[in-house]
C-alpha positions as a printed Julia matrix, in Angstrom:
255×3 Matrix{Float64}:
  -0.71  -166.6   -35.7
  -4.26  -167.89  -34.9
  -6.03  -164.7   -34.7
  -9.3   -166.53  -33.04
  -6.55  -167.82  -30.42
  -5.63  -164.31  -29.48
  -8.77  -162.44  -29.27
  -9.73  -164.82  -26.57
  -6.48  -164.22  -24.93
  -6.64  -160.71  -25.31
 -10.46  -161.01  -23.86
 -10.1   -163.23  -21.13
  -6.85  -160.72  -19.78
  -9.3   -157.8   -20.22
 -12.32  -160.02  -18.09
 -10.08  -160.12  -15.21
  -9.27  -156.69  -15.04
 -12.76  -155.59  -15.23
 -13.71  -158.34  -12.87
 -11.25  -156.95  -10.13
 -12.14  -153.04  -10.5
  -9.93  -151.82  -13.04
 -10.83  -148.78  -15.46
 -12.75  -149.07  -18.71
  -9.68  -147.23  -20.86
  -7.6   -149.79  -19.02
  -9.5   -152.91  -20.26
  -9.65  -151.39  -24.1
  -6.13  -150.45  -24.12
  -4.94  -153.89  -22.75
  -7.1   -155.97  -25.33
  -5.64  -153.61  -28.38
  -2.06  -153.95  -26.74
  -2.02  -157.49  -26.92
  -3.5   -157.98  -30.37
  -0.94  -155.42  -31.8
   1.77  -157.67  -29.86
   0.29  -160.5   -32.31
   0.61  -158.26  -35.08
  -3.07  -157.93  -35.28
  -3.35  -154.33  -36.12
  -6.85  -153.67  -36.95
  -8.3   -154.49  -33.53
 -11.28  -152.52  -31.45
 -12.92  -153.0   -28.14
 -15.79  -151.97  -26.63
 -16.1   -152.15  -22.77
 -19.04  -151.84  -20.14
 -18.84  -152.75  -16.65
 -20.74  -156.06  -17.49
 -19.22  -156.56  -20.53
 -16.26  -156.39  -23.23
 -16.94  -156.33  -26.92
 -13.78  -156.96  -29.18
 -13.59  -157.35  -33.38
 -10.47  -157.7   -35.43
  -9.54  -158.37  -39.2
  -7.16  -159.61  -40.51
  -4.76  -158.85  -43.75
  -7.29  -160.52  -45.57
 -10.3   -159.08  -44.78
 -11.34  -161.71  -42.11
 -13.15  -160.12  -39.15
 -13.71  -161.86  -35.51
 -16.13  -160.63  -33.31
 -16.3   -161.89  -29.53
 -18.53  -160.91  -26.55
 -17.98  -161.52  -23.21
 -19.98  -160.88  -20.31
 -18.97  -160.13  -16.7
 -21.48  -160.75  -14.28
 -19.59  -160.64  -10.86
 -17.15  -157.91   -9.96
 -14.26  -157.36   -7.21
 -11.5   -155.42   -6.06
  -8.15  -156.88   -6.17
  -5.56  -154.29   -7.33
  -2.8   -156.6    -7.59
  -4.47  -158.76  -10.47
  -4.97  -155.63  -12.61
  -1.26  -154.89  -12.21
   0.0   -158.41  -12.58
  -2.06  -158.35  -16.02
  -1.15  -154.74  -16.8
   2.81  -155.87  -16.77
   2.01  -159.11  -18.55
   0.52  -157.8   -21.73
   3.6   -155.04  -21.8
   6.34  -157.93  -21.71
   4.17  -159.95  -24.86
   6.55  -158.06  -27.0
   9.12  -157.05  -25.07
  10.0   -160.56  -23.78
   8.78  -162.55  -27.14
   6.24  -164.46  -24.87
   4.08  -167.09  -27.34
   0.52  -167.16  -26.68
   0.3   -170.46  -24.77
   2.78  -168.69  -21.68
   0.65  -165.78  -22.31
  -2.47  -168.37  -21.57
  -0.57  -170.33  -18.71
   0.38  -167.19  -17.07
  -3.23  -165.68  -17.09
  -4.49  -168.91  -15.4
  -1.88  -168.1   -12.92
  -3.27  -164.43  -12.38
  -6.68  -165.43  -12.26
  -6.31  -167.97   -9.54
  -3.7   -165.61   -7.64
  -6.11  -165.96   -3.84
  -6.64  -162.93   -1.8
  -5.9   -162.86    1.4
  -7.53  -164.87    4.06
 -10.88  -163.88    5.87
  -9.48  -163.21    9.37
  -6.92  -160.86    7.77
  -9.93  -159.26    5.62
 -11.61  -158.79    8.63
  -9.23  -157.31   10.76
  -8.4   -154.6     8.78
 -11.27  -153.99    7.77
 -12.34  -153.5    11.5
  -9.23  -151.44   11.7
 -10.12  -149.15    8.87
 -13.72  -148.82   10.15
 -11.99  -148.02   13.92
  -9.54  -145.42   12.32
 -12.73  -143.59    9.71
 -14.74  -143.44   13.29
 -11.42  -141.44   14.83
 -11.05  -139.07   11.64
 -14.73  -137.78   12.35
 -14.16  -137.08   15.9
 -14.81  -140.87   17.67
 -13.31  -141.18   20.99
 -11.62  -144.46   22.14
 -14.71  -146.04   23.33
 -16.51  -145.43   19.72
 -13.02  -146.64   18.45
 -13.49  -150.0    19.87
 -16.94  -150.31   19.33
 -16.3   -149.67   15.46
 -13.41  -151.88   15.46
 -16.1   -154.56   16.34
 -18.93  -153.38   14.0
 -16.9   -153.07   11.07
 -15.5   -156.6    11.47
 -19.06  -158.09   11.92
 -20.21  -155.95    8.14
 -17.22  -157.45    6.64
 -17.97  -161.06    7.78
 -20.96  -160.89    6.82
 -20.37  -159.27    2.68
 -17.99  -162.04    2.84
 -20.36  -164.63    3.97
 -22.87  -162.83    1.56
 -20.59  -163.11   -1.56
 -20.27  -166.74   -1.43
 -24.19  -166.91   -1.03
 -24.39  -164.87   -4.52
 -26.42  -162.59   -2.35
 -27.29  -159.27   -4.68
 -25.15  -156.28   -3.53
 -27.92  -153.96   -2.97
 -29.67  -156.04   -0.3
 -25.98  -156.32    1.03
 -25.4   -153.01    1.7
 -29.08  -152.85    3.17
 -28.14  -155.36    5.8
 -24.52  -153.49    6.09
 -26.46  -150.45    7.16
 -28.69  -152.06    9.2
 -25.78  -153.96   10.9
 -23.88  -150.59   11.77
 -27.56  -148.7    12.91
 -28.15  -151.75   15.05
 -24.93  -151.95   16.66
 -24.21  -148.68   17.26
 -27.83  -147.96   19.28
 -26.96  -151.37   21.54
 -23.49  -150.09   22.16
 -25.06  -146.46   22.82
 -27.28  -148.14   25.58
 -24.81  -150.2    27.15
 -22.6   -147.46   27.4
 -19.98  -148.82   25.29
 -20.02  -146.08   23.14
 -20.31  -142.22   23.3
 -20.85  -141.02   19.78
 -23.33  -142.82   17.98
 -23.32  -141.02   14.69
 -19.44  -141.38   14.2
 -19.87  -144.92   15.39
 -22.32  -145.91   12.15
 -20.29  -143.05    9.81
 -17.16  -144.89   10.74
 -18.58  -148.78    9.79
 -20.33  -147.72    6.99
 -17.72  -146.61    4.67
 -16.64  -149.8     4.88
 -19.43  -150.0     2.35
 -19.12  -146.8     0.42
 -18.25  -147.48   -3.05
 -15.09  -145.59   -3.46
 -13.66  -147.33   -6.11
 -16.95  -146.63   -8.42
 -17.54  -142.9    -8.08
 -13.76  -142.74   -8.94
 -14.16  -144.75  -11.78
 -17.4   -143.12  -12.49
 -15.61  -139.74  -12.55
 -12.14  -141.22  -14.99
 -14.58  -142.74  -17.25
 -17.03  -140.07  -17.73
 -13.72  -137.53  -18.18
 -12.04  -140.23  -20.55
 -15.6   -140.0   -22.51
 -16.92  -143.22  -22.03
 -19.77  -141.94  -20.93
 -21.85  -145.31  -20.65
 -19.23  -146.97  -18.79
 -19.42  -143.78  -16.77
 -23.45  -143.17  -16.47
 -23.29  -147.18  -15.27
 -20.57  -146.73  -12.5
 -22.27  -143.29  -11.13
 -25.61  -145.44  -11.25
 -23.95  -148.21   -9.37
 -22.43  -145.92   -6.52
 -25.61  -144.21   -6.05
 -27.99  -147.41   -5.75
 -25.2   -148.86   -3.0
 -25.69  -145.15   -1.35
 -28.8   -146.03   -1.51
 -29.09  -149.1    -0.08
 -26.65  -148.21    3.07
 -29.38  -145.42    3.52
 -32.23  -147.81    3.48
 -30.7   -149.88    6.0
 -29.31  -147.29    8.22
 -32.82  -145.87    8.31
 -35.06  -148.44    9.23
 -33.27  -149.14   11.74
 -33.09  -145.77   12.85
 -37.0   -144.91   11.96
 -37.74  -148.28   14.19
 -35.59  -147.0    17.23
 -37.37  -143.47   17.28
 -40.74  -144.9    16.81
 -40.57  -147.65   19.71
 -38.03  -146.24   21.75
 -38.12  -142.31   21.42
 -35.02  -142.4    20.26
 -33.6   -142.34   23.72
């Protein structure tokens, strides 16, 4: 077996589950799962969030490093999984390492669902956080509507390569905004559970926990980096939130 063939294989299955939000243990253990499916026994990995280190050697001595770096990151569950099952059935089901190439192709260009579906429930989920913090039915609606307008426009944003950070500014600046015009039309009743409820459309859930199973696990870079990356996109909702805010109270007296 070509061992240069499989650490790329092994690699390029471990890139898409760090690209989609899976765990740094996960990553590792998939890359070493498939190489010892290959009978390459001596095989380590070393995972960031931006990037996946992996070196085997073979019975002869031969090593084979390989770095590969992720620079954009998602969350799509169902890849990890699909990928998760596949490098289980390598040995189970005898699969040769060109179906084990064909098939991640497959995974990787698996398409999420479609915008308008994104959106809606996202607007739904932004609706149903401002409910769970005490929203009435008018500050229902009115979230239902921001939260769809955020999530247009991170989708929008994303396929502008727009930098996440000034993303969740905007986010935050979207939800302040809305929520004061909807306060002053009378749309709304509750502005504070209006902009709580759209913004966790931005909070980065899927980090902290991350952050958290990492930092337990004892990865503890992969962990520092994740608890880094929630705080600077706490940050950033802040920022946004709050200029809009600080503007409002300044020219309008917060009225």
């Amino acid at each position: 077996m070509d061992m240069n063939k499989i650490i790329h294989i092994a690699t390029e299955a471990g890139k898409i589950i760090l690209e989609n939000g899976g765990e740094t243990y996960r990553v590792e253990e998939t890359i070493v799962r498939i190489c010892n499916a290959y009978n390459i026994d001596d095989a380590e990995s070393f995972v960031t969030p931006t990037g996946i280190m992996v070196s085997a050697t073979d019975n002869y001595g031969n090593t084979i490093s390989l770095v590969k770096r992720v620079k954009s990151r998602t969350v799509d569950l169902e890849k990890i999984s699909k990928v998760n099952d596949l490098s289980r059935n390598i040995k189970t089901k005898g699969l040769t390492s060109d179906q084990v190439i064909v098939e991640l192709k497959k995974i990787d260009g698996i398409e999420r669902y479609d915008n308008l579906t994104t959106v809606f429930f996202s607007s739904l989920a932004a609706a149903s956080f401002t409910l769970i913090f005490g929203g009435n039915i008018k500050d229902f609606l009115v979230s239902f509507f921001v939260g769809g307008t955020i999530k247009y426009m991170t989708v929008f944003a994303s396929k502008l390569n727009i930098n996440d950070f000034f993303v969740n500014i905007l986010g935050g600046m979207i939800a302040a905004f809305l929520a004061i015009v909807s306060i002053n039309l009378g749309l709304a009743d509750n502005m504070d559970k209006v902009i709580i409820g759209s913004i966790m459309l931005l909070v980065p859930g899927l980090a902290i926990t991350n952050a958290i199973r990492d930092t337990i696990a004892g990865d503890l870079v992969s962990g520092i980096a994740r608890i880094l990356e929630a705080f600077l996109i706490a940050v950033g909702i802040a920022v946004g939130s709050g200029i809009v805010l600080r503007l409002w109270i300044i020219y309008s007296g917060g009225i």
